[in-house]
C-alpha positions as CSV (number, residue, x, y, z in Angstrom):
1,X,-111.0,10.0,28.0
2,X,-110.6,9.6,32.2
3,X,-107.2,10.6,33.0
4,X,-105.5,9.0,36.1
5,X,-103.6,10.5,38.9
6,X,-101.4,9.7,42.2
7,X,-104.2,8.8,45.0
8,X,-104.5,11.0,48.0
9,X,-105.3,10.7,51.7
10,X,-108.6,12.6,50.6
11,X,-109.4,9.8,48.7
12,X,-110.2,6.5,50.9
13,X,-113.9,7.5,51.7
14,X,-114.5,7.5,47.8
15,X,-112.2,4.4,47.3
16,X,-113.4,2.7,50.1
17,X,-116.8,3.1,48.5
18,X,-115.6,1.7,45.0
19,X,-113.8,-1.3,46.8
20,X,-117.3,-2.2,49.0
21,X,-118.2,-2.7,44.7
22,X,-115.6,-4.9,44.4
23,X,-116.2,-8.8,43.6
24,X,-113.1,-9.6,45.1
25,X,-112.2,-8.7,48.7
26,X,-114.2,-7.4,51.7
27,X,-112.7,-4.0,52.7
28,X,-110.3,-3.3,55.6
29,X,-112.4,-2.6,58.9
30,X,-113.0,-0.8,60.9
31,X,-112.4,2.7,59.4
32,X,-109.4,3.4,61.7
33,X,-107.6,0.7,60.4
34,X,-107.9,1.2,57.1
35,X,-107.4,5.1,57.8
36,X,-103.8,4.2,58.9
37,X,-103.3,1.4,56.2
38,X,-104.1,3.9,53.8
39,X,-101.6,6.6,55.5
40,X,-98.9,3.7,55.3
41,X,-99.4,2.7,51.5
42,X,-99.1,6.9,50.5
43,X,-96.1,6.9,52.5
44,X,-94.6,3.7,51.2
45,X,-91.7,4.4,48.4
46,X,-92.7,1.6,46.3
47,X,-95.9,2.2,46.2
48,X,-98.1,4.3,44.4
49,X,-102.1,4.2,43.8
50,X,-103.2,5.4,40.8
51,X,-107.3,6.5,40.6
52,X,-109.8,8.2,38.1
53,X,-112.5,10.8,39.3
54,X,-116.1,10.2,38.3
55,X,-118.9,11.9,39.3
56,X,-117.6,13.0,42.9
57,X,-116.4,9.3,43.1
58,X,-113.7,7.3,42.4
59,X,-114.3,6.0,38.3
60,X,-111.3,2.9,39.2
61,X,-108.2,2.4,41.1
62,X,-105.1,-0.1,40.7
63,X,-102.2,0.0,43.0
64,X,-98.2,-0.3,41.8
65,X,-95.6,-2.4,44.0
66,X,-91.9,-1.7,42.8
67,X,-89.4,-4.3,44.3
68,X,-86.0,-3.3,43.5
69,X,-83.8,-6.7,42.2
70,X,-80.4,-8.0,41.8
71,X,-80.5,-9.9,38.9
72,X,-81.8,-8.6,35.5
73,X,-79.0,-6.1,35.6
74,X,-81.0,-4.5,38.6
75,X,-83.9,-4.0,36.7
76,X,-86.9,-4.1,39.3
77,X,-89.7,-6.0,39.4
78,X,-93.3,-4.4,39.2
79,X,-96.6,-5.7,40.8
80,X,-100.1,-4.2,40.0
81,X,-103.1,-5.1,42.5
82,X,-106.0,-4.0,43.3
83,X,-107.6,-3.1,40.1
84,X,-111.3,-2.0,40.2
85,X,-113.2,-0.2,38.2
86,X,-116.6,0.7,39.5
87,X,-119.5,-1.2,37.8
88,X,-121.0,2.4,36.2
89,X,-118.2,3.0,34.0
90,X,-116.7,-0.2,32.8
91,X,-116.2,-0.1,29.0
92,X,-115.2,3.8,29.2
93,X,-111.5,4.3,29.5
94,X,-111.3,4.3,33.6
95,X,-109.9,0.7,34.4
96,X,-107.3,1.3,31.0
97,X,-106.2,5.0,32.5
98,X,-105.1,3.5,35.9
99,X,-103.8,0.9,34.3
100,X,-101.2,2.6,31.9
101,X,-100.7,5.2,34.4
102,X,-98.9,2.3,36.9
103,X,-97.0,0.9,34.0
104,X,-96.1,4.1,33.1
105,X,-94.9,4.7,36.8
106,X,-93.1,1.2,36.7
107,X,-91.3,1.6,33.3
108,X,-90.2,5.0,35.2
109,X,-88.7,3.2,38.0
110,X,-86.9,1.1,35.6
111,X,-89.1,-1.8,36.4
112,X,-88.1,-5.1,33.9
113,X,-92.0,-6.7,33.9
114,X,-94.9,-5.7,35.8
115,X,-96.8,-9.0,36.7
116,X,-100.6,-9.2,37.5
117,X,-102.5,-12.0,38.8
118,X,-106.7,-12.2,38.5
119,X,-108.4,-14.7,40.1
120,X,-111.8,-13.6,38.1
121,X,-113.6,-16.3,35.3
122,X,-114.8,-13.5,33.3
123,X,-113.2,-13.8,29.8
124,X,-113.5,-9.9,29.7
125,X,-111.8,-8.9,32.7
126,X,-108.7,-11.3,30.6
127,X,-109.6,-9.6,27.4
128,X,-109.1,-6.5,28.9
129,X,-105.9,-7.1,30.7
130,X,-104.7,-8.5,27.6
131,X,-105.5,-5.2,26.0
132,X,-103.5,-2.9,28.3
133,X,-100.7,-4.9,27.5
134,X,-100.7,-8.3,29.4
135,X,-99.5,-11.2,28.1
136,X,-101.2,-15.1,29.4
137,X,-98.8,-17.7,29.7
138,X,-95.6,-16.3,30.2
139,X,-95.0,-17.3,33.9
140,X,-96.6,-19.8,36.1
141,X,-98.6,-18.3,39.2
142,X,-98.5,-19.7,42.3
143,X,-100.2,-19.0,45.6
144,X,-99.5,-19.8,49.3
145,X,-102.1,-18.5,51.6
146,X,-101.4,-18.0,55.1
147,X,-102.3,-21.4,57.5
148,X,-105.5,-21.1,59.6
149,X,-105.2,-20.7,63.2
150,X,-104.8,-23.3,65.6
């Protein structure tokens, strides 16, 4: 079973790799900007990154934001992005490792909810949400993406 652990600085080549994988997002370029984006989410306190090792690689990845709250008797609220699991070892354990390592991190930082939004079609990628604890249904998403220039 892959076991999980906090991301470190040496470990953007290898998850820069895994993300260039990724059918969601093009990476952040060029490599000095994601260099000091990457310094800046390690040094942020409510963040954390959460990866498994695989074969010198990076197995999958999913990133924690904490957001402390006033309501909900200051119970915080959790975030989880950036999940990826590279497409070689899907189906064995990686994606669910990093997965219940950030809830475990949230319920530690006496997070309410952690919510998750996926934009992917595939009923797995659900199933398998579903499986690491997710629930469908219970809020409404919505999305406001910044306007284009000019």
């Amino acid at each position: 079973m892959p076991q999980a652990r906090p991301a470190r600085q040496a470990d953007l080549p290898p998850l820069l790799a895994l993300f260039a994988l990724a059918e969601v997002s093009a990476v952040a370029t060029p490599p000095a900007r994601a260099a000091a984006l990457w310094a800046e989410i390690l040094a942020a306190p409510h963040m954390a990154v959460f990866v498994t090792e695989s074969g010198g690689g990076i197995g999958a990845t999913c990133t924690l934001i904490t957001a402390p709250n006033l309501l909900r008797g200051g119970q915080g609220h959790g975030f989880l992005e950036n999940v990826v699991t590279h497409p070689a070892h899907r189906g064995q354990g990686h994606g669910g490792a990093v997965v219940r390592a950030a809830l475990a991190e949230a319920w530690a930082r006496g997070c309410f909810h952690v919510l998750l939004q996926s934009g992917r079609k595939d009923p797995a990628v659900h199933r398998f949400y579903e499986g690491c604890g997710f629930r469908p249904g219970l809020r409404t998403a919505y999305v406001a993406r910044r306007p284009a220039p000019g």
